[in-house]
N, C-alpha and C positions, 0 to 999 in steps of 0.2 A: 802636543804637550811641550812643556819646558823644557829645553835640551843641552842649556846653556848655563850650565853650574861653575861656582866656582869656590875655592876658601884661602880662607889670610889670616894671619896671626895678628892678635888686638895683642899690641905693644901696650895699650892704656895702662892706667895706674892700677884701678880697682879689675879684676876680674868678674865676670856675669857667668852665667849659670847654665852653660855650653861648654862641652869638654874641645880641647883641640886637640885628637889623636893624629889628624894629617891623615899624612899616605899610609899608616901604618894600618887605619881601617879598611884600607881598601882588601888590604890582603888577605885578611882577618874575614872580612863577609867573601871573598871569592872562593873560601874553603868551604864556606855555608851554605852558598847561595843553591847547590844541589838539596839539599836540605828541603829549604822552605819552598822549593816547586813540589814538594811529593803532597799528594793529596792524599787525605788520611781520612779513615772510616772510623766514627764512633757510634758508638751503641746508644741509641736516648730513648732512657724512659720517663714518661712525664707523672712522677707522684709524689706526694706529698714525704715529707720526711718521713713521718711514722712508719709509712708504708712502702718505700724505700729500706727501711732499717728490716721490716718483716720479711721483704723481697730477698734482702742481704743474705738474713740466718736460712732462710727456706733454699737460698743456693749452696753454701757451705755446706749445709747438711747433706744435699744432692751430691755433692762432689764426693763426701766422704764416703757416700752410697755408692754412689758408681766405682769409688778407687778399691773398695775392700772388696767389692764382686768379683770385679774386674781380674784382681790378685788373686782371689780365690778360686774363679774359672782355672786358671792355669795348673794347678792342683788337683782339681777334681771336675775337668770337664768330661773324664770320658765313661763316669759315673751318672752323670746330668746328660746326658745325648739323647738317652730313651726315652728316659720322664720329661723333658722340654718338647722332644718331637710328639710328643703321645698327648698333648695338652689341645683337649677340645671341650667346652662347654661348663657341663658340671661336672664333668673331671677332676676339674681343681680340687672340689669340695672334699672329695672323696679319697685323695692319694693322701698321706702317709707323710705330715711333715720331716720327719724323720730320713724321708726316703732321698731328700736333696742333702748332699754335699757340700755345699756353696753357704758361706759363711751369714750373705744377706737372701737367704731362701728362696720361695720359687720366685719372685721377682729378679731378687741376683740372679739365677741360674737363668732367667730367661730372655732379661738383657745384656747376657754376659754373651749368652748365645747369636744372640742378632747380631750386636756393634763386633765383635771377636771374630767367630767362625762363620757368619755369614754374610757381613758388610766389609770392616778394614783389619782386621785383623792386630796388633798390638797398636797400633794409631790411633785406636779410640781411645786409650788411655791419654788421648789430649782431652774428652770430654772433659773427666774430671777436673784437669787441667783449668780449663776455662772457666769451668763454674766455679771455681775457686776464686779465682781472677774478680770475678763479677760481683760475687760474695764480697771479697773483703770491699770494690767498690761500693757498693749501696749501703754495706755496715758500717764501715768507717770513714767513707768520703776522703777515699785515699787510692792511688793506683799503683801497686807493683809494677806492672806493665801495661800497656795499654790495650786496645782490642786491635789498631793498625799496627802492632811491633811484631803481633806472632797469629797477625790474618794468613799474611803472605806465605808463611811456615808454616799452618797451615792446611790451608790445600795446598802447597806443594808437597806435605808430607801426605797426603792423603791420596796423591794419585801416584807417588812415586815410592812411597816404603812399602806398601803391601806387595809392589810390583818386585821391588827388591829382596821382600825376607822370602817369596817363592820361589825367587831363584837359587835364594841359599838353602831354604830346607829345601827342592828337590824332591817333595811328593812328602817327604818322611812329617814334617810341621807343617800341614797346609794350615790349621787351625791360628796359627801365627801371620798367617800371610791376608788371612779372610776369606769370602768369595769372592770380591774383587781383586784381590791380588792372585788369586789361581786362575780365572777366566782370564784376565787380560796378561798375563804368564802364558799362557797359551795360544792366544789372539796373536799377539806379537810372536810369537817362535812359529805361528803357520807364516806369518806375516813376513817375516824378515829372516829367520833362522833363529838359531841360540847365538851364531856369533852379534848377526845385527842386533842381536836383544841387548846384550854385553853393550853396542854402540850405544846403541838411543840410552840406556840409564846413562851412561857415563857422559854422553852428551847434555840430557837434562842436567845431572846433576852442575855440573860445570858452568852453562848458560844460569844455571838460578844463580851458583854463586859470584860470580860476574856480574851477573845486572841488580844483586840482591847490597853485594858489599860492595861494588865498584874500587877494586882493584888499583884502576888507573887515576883514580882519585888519591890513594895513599902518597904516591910518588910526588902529584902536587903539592900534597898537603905537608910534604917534608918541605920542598923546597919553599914554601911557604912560610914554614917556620923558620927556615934561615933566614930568608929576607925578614921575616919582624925582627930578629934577633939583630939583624945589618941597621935596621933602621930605629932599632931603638938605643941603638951606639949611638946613630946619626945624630938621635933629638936627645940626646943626653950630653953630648957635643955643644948643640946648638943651645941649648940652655946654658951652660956654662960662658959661650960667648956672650950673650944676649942678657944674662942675669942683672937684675937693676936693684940699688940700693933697696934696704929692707926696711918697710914701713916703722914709725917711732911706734915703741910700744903703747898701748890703748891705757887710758887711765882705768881707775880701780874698777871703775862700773864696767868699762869692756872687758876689764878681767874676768869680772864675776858669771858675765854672760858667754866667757868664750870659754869657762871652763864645765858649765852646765851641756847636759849633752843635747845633740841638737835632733828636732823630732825628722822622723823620717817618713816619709809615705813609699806606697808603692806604686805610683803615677809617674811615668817620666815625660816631661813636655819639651825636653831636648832632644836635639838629636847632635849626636858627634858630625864633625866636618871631615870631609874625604876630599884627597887631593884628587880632581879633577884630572878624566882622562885627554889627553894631548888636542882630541881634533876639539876636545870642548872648549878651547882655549885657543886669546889671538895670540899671534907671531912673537905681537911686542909686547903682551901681559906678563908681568915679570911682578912679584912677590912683596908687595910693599901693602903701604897702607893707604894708597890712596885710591877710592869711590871708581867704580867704571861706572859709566852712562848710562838713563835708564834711556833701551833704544826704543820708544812708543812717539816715534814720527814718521809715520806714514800716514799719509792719505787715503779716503775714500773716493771716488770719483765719484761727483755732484750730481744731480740728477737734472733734467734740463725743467727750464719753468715750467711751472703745468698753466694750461689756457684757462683764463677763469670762464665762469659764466656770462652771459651776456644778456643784454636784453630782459634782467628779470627783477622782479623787485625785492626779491630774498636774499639776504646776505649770507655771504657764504666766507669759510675761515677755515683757519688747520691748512691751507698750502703749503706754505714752507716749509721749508726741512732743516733742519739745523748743520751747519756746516762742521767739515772734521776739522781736526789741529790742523794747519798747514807747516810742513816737514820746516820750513826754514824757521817758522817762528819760535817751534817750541822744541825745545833738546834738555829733557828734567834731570838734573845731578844731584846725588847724594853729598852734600859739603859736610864735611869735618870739623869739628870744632877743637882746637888742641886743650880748652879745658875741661870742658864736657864731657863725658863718658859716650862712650857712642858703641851700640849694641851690631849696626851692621858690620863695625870690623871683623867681627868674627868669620865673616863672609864676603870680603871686602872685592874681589873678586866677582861677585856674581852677577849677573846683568838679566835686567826684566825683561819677560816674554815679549817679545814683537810684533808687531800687526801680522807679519808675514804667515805665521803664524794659523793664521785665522784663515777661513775661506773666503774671496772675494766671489759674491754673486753678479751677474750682468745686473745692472742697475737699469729696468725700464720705465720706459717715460710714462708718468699720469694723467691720463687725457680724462677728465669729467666732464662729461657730457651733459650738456644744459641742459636740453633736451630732458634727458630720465630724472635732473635733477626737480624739473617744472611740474614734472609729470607723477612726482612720487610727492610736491608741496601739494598738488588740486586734489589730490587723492586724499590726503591727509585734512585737510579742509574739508572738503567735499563730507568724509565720513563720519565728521566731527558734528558737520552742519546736518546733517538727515540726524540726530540726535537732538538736534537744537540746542549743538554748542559753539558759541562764535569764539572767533581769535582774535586779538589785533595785532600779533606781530607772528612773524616765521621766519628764523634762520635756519641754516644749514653751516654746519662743522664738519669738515672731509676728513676723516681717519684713517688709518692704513688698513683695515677691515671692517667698519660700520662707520655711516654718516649717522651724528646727531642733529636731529631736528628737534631746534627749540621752539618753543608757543610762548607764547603769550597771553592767555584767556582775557574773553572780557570780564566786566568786574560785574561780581554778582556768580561765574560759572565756578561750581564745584568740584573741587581738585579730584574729587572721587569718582565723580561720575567720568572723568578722561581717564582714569585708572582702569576702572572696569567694560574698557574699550580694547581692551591691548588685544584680541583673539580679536576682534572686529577691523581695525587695524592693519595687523597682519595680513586677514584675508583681504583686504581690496588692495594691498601690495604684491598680494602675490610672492610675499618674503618666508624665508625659512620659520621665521622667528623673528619678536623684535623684544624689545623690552623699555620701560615707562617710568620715568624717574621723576615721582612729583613729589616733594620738587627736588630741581638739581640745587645740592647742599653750595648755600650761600649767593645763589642767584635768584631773582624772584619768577624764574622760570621753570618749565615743565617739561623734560625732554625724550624724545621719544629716537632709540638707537633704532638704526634698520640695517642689516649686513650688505658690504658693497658685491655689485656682482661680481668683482675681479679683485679679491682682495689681493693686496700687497704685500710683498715677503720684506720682513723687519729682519737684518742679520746681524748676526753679534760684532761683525767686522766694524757695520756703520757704527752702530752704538757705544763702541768701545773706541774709537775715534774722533766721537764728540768732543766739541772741548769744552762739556759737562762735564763729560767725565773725565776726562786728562785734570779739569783746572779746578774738580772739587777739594775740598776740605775737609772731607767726613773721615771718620777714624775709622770706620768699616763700610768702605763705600759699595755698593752693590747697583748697578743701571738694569734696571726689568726692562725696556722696550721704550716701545715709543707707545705716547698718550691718544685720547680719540681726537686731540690738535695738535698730532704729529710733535710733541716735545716730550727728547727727552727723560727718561724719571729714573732718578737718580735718588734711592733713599740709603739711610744708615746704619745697618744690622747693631751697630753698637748703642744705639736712642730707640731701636724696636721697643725691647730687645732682645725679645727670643719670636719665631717666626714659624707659625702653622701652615701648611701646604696641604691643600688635597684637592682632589680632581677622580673621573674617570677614566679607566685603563684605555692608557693612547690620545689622554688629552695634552699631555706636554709636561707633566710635572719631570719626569726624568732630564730633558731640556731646561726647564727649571731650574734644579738643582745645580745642573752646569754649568746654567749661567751667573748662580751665585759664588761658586768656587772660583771660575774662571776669574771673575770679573773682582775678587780678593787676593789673586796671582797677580793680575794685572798692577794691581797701586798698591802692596805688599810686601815688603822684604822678610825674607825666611826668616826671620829675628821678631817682626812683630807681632807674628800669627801662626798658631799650625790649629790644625783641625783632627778630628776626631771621626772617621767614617765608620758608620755600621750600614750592613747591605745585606741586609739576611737572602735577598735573592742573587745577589753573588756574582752579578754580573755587568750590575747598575755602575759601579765604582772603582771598576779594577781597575780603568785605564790611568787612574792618580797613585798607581804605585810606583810610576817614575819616580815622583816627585818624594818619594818614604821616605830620604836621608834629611830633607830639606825642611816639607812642610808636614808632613803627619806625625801625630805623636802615638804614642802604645803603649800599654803595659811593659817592663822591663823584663820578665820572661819569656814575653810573646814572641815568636817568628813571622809571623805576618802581622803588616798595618792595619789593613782593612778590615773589620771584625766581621766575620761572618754566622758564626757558629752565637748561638742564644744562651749559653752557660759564658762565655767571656766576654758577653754585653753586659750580665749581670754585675759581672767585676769590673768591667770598664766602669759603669756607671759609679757605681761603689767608690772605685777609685777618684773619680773626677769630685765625685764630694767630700774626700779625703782631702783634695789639693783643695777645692774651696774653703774648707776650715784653713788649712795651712796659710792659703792667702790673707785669707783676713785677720788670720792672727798677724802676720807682717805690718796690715794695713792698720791694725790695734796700733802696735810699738810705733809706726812709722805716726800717728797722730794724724792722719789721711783719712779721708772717707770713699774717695775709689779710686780704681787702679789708674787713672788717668794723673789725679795726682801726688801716687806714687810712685809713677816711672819719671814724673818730671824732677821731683827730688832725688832719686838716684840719679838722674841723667846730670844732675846739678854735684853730685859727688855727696849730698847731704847723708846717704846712707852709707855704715859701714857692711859689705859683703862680709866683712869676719865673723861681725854679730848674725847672717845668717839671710841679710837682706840680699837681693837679687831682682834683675830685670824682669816683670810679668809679660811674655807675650801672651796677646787675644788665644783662646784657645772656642772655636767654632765645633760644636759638634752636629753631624750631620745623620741622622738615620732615615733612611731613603723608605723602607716601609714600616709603619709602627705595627700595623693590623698583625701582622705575622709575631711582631713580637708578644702583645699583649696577649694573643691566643696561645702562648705557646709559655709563658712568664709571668703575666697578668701581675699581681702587687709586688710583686720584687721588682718589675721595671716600672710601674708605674710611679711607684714610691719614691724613687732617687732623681726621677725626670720632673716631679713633682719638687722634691727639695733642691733641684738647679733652679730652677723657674723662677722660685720665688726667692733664692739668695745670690741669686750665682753676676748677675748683673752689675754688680758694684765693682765686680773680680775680674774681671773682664771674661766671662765664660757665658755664653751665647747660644741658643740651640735652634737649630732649624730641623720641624720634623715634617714627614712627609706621609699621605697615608691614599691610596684608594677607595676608602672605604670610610666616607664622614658621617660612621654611626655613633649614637649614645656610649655602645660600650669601648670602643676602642676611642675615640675623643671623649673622654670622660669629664663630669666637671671641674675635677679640681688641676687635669690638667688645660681644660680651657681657659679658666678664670688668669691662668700667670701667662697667656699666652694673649696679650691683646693685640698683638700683628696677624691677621689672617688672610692670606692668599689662596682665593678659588677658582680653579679649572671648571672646565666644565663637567658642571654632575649631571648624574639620571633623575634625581626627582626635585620637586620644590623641597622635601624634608632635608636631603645631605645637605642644600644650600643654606637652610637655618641652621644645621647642625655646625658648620662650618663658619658665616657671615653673619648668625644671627639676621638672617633675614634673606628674602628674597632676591633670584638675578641668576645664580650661577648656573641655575637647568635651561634659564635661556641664553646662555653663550653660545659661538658658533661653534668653537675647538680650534684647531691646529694650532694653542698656542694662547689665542685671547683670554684673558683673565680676569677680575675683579680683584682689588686689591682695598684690605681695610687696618686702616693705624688708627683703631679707638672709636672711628666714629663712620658714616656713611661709606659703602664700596664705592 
């Protein structure tokens, strides 16, 4: 991960749309940061509002049920002892309403008697508790407290109070204590005596509140405060040195607009700058405004020529490899322009992830063997010709894991009939699998992939070293791998420009995914991009919560980045179409039709930030499995991923999704229709390949990785 943060104060004229709290955040999240590690349990039930709201009232009413029993046991349980124990059959029928004491009848009396004098003794008065709790959620879509604030409290009052009120009634109140709290009262005094009993509650008790309030958090969390308090002297100090003449007042049109109120969302796609800790920082890094180096000069080491064929009359192509940046040539800086507005000051410090970074694999040598390469052309002839279909030309294309062999038919032979060969094919190859592309788009040829016996590891080291990808120009560059002629492919998530993924479990989409992020870190300043992850399985995405200060954006009352939970995708989503109106109303005023050029007019100084204008960074949103959401959400997510799609593009707001499962109902049409980038792993049948490609290929891939990739027209 990226480990090499940094921030600086933009002295520039206009301000953008980044707060600069400095070091003062850092203190501020290390009083938190216990906080947002606690995993927390919620209760999810999946129904419709109506029935939600029915859900609601039918627990309030439970509550009030249980709380008036409850209350009324304690008054008249020793009235209810005979008649509760004496209940068998049609008994019920027959006793004497009259004859219960208990204010909600034999029902009260009889679960008053369970949860009370047989189960916990006064602690079940948390039931009511709870369903009250639960009540007002599903009625009002509102939480007094949550179901993780008083789990923990709880069962610890559930195995420790009953233990407790036995000790204090002393035989005289066992009905207060329960039958758990007199058997394990008893357990423990064989167990330990009376005094060790005295220990262990007092022990318990004490461990809960220790690990429950952490104590030794308080004492931090003063000296914490004094430090903000130290350092907001400090930057109130430093403002006063630093203060620069004040803008000429706005004529009457920016009056008009800066006294109208300005709209708000609840999306925040900033994030505050924190001073960097020491070892993140060089020697000589010292506080200004000028650009550190993006350090992406390193080298891959080359791979040695591969032996061509010899001796044969098939041409053969795709050897080369494309060479990395070489470290002396290329050293890429961020320049400054002193009239321009420039968004990376805000972070002027910070320095791009480095090859080092990445893992170097052994690079081994490509030996193609003439030999299998001659011996897999006769074969392919040979099986053509017992059909009675001639050729007149055959190449071969070497790839990192399938050679393409092109044909040439003669004229007269029907593209179809070599289609309805590929099972024919395959077997006198003796190959896994091939697959038949008549024809290859834009060639007047016919190609037929066959998987190499020793396929080739493609690693993000090489690729990200290219100087493809070092020397592109794209606004969201993103490098997939290398092509089936070893070049290469370098496309633009921002000209997609939203991007379908799917494959099956353990084809590489998760790898995927990484190497789209990564590879937007790479050629990226935290200024011109954050992202948006959802990871419902919760495990896909965690390791970019380094990167939360920098590149992820959130909700503004969230505590974690990375969404995980399916009720605050709802709201993220919601939210992010919030900020697209907001954008585009910007892009209304600014007289602009997309974000591209309207950051070059602010960057030009043409917008005033007072009237409300501000720098857009790209905002990428990633959800790693959709299947899970749509089963669990269905038109509340499909609906807002639906109106990105098709608006979101001009804004610069981007979506890449991802799913297991390329069926009808979870790839739905109206979310395929705004989604014309499709990237296919390998599926299980020919149907997820249509569902997904529109069309045939992906069920014969080989896996670990290989792909089919389509922008609009043929994979």
């Amino acid at each position: 991960m990226v480990n090499l943060f940094g921030n600086g104060r933009n002295e520039s004229k206009y301000l953008c749309h980044y707060s600069k709290l400095g070091r003062l955040n850092r203190f501020k999240s290390e009083t938190t940061s216990e906080e947002k590690a606690k995993k927390k349990f919620r209760l999810k039930v999946n129904l419709n509002e109506q029935n939600q709201k029915l859900l609601g009232v039918a627990l309030l009413g439970s509550s009030m049920f249980f709380l008036l029993a409850f209350i009324s046991f304690l008054f008249s349980f020793k009235s209810d002892f005979s008649l509760v124990e004496s209940i068998t059959g049609e008994a019920i029928f027959t006793i004497n309403p009259k004859a219960y004491s208990n204010w909600m009848g034999l029902l009260g009396s009889w679960f008053s008697y369970k949860f009370i004098y047989s189960w916990f003794g006064i602690t079940a008065f948390a039931l009511p508790f709870l369903l009250f709790l639960w009540g007002v959620k599903f009625t009002f879509k509102t939480s007094l407290l949550t179901f993780s604030d008083v789990f923990e409290f709880l069962v610890f009052g559930i195995l420790w109070l009953p233990v407790f009120t036995s000790v204090l009634a002393q035989g005289a109140y066992d009905y207060i204590a329960g039958g758990f709290g007199v058997y394990a009262n008893l357990w423990l005094k064989t167990m330990v005596g009376a005094p060790g009993l005295v220990i262990v509650l007092a022990v318990a008790l004490i461990g809960f509140v220790l690990v429950k309030f952490n104590t030794t958090k308080l004492f931090a969390a003063k000296q914490a405060g004094a430090s903000t308090k130290q350092f907001e002297e400090q930057n109130q100090e430093e403002e006063k040195l630093t203060e620069k003449p004040k803008q000429p007042k706005p004529t009457t049109k920016q009056e008009k607009a800066t006294e109208e109120p300005e709209k708000t969302i609840e999306f925040e796609t900033s994030f505050k700058d924190f001073e960097p800790e020491e070892e993140f920082l060089d020697d000589d890094d010292t506080d200004n405004n000028e650009s550190s180096p993006i350090e992406l000069t390193s080298a891959v080491t080359q791979p040695s020529p591969i032996r061509p064929l010899a001796d044969s009359s098939m041409e053969v192509e795709g050897l080369e490899i494309e060479k990395a940046v070489d470290t002396d040539e290329k050293v890429t800086t961020i320049t400054h322009n002193d009239t321009d507005y420039d968004p990376t000051l805000d972070l002027s410090r910070y320095k791009f992830p480095t090859l080092e970074l990445l893992k170097e694999y052994e690079v081994q040598q490509q030996t193609i063997d003439a030999s299998e390469l001659e011996q897999r052309k006769d074969l392919i002839v040979n099986t053509l010709a017992n059909y009675k279909i001639e050729i007149d030309k055959i190449k071969a294309t070497i790839g990192p894991t399938v050679t393409l062999f092109e044909i040439i038919p003669a004229p007269g032979v029907r593209i179809s009939k070599i289609k309805n060969l590929e099972d024919d094919i395959a077997l006198s190859l003796s190959a896994l699998g091939i697959r038949i592309i008549a024809p290859i788009p834009g060639k007047g040829t016919i190609g037929i992939e066959v998987p190499n016996a020793k396929p080739e590891m493609v690693s993000m080291r090489d690729v990200v070293s290219s100087s493809k990808f070092q020397n592109t120009d794209k606004d969201l560059p993103i490098v997939f791998g290398r092509t089936i002629s070893n070049e290469i492919y370098v496309a633009d998530l921002a000209k997609m420009p939203h991007l379908l993924m799917a494959g099956a479990t353990g084809q590489g989409k998760s790898v995927g995914l990484n190497v789209i992020i990564t590879s937007l870190l790479y050629k990226k300043h935290p200024s011109q991009v954050k992202f948006v992850l959802v990871d419902p399985k919760k495990v896909e995405l965690t390791l970019y919560k380094h990167i939360e200060r920098h590149f992820l954006a959130k909700l503004p009352d969230e505590e974690e980045a990375i969404i995980t939970d399916t009720s605050k995708v709802i709201d993220t989503l919601n939210s992010l179409c919030a900020e697209m109106d907001q954008r585009y109303d910007l892009l209304k005023e600014a007289q602009v039709r997309n974000i591209k050029e309207y950051n070059q007019k602010f960057l030009k100084r043409r917008l005033n930030p007072e009237n409300g204008h501000r720098f857009l960074p790209y905002i990428v949103l990633v959800i790693d499995e959709l299947a899970d959401l749509m089963m669990t959400a269905g038109k509340e997510v499909e609906t807002p991923i639906a109106r990105l799609a098709q608006l979101a593009r001009a804004i610069g707001i981007h979506l890449i999704i991802a799913t297991q499962r390329p069926s009808v109902n979870i790839i739905t049409g109206i979310i395929k229709a705004n989604f014309p980038t499709r990237l296919a792993f390998r599926v299980t049948s020919k149907v997820d390949s249509r569902t997904i490609l529109d069309s045939g290929g992906a069920d014969q891939l080989i896996g670990r990785g290989d792909m089919l990739y389509s922008e609009g027209g043929e994979p």
